[in-house]
C-alpha positions in Angstrom: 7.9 25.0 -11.1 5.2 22.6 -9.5 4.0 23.7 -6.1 4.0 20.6 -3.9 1.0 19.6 -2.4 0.3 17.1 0.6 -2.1 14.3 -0.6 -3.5 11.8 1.5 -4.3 8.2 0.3 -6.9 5.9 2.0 -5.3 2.7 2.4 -3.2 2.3 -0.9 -3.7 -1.2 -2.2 -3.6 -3.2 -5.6 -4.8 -0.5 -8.2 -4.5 2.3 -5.8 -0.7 1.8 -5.3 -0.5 3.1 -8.4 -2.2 6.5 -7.3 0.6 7.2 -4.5 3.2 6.4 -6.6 1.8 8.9 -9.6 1.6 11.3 -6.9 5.1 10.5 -5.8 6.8 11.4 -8.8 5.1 14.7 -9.3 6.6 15.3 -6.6 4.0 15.5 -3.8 4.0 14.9 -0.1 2.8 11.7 0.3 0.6 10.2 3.4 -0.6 6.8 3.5 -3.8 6.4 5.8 -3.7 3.2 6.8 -5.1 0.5 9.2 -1.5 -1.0 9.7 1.9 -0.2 9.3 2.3 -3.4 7.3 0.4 -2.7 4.8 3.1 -0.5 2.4 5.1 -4.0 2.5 2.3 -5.8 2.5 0.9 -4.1 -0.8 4.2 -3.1 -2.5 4.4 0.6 -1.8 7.0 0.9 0.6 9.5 4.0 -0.7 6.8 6.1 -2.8 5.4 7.5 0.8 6.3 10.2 3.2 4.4 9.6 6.3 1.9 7.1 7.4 -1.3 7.5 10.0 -3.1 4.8 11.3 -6.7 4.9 11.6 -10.0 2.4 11.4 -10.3 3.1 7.4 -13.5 1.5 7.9 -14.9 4.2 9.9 -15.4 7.3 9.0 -14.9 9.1 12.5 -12.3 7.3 13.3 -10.4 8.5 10.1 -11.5 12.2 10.3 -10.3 12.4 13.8 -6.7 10.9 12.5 -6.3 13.5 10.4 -7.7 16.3 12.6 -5.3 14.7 15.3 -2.3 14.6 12.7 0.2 17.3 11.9 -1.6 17.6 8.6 -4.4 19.0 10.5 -5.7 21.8 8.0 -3.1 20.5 5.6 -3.9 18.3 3.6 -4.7 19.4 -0.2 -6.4 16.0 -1.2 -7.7 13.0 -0.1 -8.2 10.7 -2.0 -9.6 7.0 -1.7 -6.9 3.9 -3.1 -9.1 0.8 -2.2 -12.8 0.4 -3.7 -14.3 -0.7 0.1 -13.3 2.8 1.7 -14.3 4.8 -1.1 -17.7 6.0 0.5 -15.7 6.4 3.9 -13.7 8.7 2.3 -15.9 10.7 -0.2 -17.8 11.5 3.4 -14.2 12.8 5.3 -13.5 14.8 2.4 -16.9 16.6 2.3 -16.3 17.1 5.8 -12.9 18.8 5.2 -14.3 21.0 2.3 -11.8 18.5 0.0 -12.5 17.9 -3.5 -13.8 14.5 -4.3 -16.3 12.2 -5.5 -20.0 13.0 -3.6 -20.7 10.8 -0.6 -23.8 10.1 -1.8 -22.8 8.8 -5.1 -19.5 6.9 -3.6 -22.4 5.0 -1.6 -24.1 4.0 -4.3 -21.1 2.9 -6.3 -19.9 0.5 -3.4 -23.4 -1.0 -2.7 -24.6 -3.1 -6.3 -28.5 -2.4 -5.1 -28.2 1.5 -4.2 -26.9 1.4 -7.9 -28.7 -0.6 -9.6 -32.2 1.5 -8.0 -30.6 4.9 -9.4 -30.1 2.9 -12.8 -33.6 2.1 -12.9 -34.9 5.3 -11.7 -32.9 7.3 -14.7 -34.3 4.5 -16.9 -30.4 3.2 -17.3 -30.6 0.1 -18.8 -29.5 -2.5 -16.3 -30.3 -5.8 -15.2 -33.9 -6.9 -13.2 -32.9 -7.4 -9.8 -34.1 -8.1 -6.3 -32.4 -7.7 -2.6 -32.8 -10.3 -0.8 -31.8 -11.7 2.7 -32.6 -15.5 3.0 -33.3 -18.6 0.9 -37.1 -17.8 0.8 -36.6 -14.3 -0.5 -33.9 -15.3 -3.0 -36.0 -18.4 -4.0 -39.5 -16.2 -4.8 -37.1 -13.1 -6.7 -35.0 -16.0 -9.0 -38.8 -17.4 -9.6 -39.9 -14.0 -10.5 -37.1 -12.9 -12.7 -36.8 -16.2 -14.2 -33.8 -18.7 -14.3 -30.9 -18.8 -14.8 -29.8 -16.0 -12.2 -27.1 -14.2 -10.6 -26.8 -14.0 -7.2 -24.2 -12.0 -5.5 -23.5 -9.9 -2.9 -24.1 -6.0 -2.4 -20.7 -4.7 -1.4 -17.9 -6.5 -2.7 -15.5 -6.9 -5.3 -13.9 -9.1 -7.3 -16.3 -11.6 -8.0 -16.0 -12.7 -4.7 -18.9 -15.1 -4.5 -20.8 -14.4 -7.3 -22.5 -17.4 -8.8 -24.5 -18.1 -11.9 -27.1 -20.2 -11.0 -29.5 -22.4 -12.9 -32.4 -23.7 -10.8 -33.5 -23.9 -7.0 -31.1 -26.7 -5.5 -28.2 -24.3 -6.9 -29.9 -21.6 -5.3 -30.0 -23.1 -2.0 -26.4 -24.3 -1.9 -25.0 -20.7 -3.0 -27.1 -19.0 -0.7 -25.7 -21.0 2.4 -22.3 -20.3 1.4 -22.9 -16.6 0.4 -24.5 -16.1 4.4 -21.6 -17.4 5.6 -19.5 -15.2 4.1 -19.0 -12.1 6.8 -15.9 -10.1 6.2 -14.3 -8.9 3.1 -10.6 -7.5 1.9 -9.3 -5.3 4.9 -11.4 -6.8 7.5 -14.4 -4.7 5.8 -18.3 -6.5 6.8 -20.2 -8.0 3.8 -23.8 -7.0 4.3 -26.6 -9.5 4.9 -28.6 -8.4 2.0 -27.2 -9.5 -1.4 -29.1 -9.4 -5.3 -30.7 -11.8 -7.1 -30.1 -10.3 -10.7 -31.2 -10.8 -14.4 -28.7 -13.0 -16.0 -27.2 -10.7 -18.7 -26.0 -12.9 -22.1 -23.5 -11.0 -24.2 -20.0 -9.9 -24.6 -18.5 -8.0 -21.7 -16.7 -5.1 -21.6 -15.8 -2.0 -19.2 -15.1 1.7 -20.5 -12.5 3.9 -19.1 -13.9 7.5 -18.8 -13.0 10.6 -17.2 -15.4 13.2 -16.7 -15.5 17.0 -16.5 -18.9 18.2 -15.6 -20.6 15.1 -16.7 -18.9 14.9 -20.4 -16.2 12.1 -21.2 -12.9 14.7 -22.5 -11.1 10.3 -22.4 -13.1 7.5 -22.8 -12.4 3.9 -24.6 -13.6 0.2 -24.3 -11.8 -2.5 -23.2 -13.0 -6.2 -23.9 -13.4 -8.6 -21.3 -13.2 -12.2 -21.7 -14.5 -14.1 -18.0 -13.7 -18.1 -17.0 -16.4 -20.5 -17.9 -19.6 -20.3 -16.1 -20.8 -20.9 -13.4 -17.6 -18.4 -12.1 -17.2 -14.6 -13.6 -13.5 -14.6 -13.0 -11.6 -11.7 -15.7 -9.0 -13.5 -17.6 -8.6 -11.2 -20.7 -8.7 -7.7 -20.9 -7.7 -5.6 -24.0 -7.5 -2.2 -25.0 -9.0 -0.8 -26.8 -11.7 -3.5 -28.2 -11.0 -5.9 -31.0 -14.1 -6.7 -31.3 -17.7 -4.7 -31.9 -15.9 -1.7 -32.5 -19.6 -0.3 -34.1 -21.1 -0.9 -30.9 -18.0 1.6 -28.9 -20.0 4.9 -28.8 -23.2 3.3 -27.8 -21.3 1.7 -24.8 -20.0 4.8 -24.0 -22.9 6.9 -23.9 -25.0 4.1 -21.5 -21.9 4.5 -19.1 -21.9 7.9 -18.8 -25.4 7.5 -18.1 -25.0 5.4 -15.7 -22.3 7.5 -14.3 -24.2 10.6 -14.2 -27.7 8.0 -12.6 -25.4 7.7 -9.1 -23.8 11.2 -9.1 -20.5 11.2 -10.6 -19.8 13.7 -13.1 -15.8 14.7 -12.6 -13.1 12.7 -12.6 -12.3 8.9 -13.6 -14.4 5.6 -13.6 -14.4 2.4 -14.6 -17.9 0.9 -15.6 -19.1 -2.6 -16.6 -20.9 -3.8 -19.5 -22.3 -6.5 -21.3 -23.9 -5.7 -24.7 -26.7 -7.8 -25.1 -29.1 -8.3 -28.1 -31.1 -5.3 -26.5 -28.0 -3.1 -26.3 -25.1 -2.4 -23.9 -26.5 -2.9 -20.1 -24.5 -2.0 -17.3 -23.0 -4.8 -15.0 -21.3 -2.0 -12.2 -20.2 1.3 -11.9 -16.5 2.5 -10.6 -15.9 5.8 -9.2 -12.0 5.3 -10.0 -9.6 4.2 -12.4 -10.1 0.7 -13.8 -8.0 -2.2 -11.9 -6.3 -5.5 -12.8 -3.5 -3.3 -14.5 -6.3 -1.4 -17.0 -4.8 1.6 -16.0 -1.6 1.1 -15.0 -0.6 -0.9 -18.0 -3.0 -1.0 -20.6 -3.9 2.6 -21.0 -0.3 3.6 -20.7 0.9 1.0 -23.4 -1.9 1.6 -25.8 -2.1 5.4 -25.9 0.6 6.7 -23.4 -2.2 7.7 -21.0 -1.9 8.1 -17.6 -4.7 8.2 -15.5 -3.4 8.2 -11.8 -1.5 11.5 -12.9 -4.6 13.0 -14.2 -7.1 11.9 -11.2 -4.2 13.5 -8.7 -4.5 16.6 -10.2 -8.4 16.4 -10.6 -8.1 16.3 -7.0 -6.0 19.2 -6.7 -8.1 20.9 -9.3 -5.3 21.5 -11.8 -5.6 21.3 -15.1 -6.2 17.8 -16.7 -3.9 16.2 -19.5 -5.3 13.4 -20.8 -4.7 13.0 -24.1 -4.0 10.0 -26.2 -0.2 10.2 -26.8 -0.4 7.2 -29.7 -2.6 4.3 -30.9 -1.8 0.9 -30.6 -3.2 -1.9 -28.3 -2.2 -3.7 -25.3 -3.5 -6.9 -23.9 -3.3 -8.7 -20.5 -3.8 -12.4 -20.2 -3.8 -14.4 -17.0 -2.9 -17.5 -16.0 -5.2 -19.8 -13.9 -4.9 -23.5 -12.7 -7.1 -26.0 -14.2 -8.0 -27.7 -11.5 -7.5 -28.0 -7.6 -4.1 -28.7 -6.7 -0.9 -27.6 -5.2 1.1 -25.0 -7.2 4.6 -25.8 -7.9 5.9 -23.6 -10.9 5.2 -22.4 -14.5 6.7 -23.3 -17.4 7.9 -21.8 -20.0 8.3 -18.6 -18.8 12.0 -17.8 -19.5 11.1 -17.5 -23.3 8.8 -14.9 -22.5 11.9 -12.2 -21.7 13.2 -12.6 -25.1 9.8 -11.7 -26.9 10.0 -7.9 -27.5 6.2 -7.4 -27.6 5.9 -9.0 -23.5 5.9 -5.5 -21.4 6.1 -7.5 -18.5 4.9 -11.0 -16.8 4.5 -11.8 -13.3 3.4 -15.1 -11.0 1.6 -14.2 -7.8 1.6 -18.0 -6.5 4.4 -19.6 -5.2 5.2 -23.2 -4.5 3.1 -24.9 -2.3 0.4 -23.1 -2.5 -3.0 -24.8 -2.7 -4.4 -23.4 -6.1 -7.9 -23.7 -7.7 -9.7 -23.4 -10.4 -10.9 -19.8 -10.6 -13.5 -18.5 -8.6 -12.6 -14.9 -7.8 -10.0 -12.9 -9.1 -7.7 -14.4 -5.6 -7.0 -17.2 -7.8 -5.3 -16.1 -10.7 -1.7 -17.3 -10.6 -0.2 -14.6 -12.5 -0.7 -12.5 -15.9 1.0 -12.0 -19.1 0.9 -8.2 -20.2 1.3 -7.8 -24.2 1.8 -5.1 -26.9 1.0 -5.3 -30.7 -0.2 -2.6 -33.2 -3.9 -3.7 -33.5 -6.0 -4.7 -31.0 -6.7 -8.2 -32.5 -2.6 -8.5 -33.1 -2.2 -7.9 -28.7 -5.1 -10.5 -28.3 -3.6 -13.2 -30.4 -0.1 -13.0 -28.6 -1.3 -12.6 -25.0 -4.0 -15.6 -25.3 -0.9 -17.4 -27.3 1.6 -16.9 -24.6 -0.8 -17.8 -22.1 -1.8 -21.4 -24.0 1.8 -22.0 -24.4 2.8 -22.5 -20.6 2.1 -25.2 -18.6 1.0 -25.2 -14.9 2.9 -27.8 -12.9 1.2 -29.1 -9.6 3.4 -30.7 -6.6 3.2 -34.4 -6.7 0.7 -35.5 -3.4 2.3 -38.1 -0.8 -0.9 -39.7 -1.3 0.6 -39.8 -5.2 3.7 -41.1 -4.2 2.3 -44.2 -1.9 
């Protein structure tokens, strides 16, 4: 019989509401750390929780004095991080607590693109030339240096929140007065005033889902990416595992691990950005969790009956680890985006979709009247497609298919109807 455990979650939120609700049905007690009590509504994990405690998640004082002033006191079996931006926070509370967890040090470097990219380089990880910069001037001499066309981004955020492919000076000076401006993040989190001019990296992309026991992968596969057109890096095709440069997967593999083990992680699960270029597989970004955008809860479940939440609670627990593929077939995930600025109004064409026996699931996160956008960051998707099929290639063809085949209908503008 399974001995419950109390384990904490950092602010639960998209991927990570997965995590509390793996933990959840093994039975767990579960406590949500949060910085409001409307966030389980708010993020979709009301019922899978047994207690909440409010703290600044942002800080890490402010959250170990929450739990030393909680009745979990010297209580709590895990605590684990659920949202990427207080990953670091947490990795430092649990080291403080004597809890099991990723290193501080290395959950830093994870969450801030230039700390990472200086490990890669150090450990002679293939990455991408890069320079931190803080104003125009700086980014100006660096995109000069590297050479054209660049990729300037910031140094501690997430889904391609301003991110921007640029090809000469007069883009750089436009994206650079927008990216300055840009102050606070997801969860009220501070973007930091330095950000990276980087070597544009030309080549497929892909990430690899690992988990790691003492620095070896006992799971690992590739996913293939497919992003919106440039200048944007928005993810609007993931599938699993790879249709496509299958020769290449163990050489992907092996420069993520590397770059894993460059930063300090070597236990538990990751999620790790690639392109392969005509040099070789380079890394993008390194993830000290389970992949998001429904890698993990969908895709790895569907194509091998792995799941990774379960595994990375009992990492965390230090129980053993089952991990194992369960079968082999593919899944696919496609999304749906507008193209072009507008007011959202509905979708058509997805009532067919129930009847199709190889759709898992489908979902729309706009609703009408929302203003909608071409995509520039991941907060514009209007909603996904999630597919099955025995081959890789086969999941592909039907999610991109399904996806073609509905139309985006935009609210006619008064301006229209004068």
């Amino acid at each position: 019989m399974t001995t419950v455990k109390t384990v904490a979650f950092v602010e639960p939120s998209f991927y990570g509401v997965s995590f509390a609700r793996a933990a959840f049905e093994q039975g767990h007690r579960v406590v949500s750390i949060v910085s409001s009590t409307d966030n389980p509504q708010k993020y979709g994990y009301e019922g899978i929780y047994h207690d909440l405690i409010v703290a600044d998640i942002r800080d890490a004082d402010s959250l170990y004095e929450a739990i030393v002033g909680s009745p979990y006191a010297n209580g709590l079996d895990a605590l684990i991080p659920a949202t990427d931006y207080a990953s670091h926070v947490t990795a430092k509370v649990a080291e403080r607590l004597g809890l099991r967890g990723v290193p501080y040090e290395a959950a830093l470097k994870s969450r801030n693109k230039d700390l990472a990219r200086q490990a890669y380089a150090e450990h002679e990880v293939p990455s991408a030339r890069f320079r931190k910069v803080r104003t125009y001037e700086e980014a100006a001499a660096a995109a000069e240096e590297i050479g054209y066309p660049v990729v300037l981004k910031p140094t501690n955020c997430a889904s391609s929140q301003n991110v921007y492919f640029i090809n000469n000076a007069a883009e750089l000076q436009e994206a650079m007065e927008i990216i300055v401006a840009f102050k606070v993040t997801y969860m009220d989190f501070k973007v930091r005033e330095e950000y990276l001019i980087e070597e544009y990296l030309d080549g497929p992309e892909f990430s690899v889902e690992l988990f790691l026991s003492e620095g070896e992968p006992i799971f690992g596969t590739v996913t293939e990416k497919i992003t919106s057109p440039l200048p944007y890096f928005v993810e609007i095709l993931h599938t699993l595992p790879t249709p496509s440069h299958t020769e290449h997967t163990d050489e992907i593999i092996r420069t993520a691990v590397a770059a894993l083990k460059a930063i300090g992680i070597a236990n538990g699960p990751s999620h790790v950005e690639v392109k392969l270029t005509r040099t070789g597989p380079r890394i993008i970004e390194v993830n000290g969790r389970p992949g998001g955008d429904n890698i993990s809860s969908d895709l790895l479940v569907q194509a091998f009956g792995v799941d990774v939440f379960e595994a990375t609670v009992n990492y965390y627990l230090d129980r053993p680890i089952a991990i194992d593929k369960k079968h082999h077939r593919a899944a696919s995930i496609a999304y749906v985006t507008a193209d072009r600025d507008g007011v959202f109004e509905r979708i058509e064409g997805l009532e067919a979709l129930s009847r199709l026996q190889h759709v898992v699931r489908y979902h729309v996160a706009a609703a009408p009247g929302d203003s909608v956008t071409i995509p520039r960051s991941s907060d514009d998707r209007l909603g996904y497609i999630i597919t099955i099929g025995d081959s890789p290639q086969e999941a592909k063809e039907r999610a991109l298919a399904l996806v073609d085949s509905l139309k985006v209908v935009y609210r006619q503008q008064e301006a229209e109807i004068a």
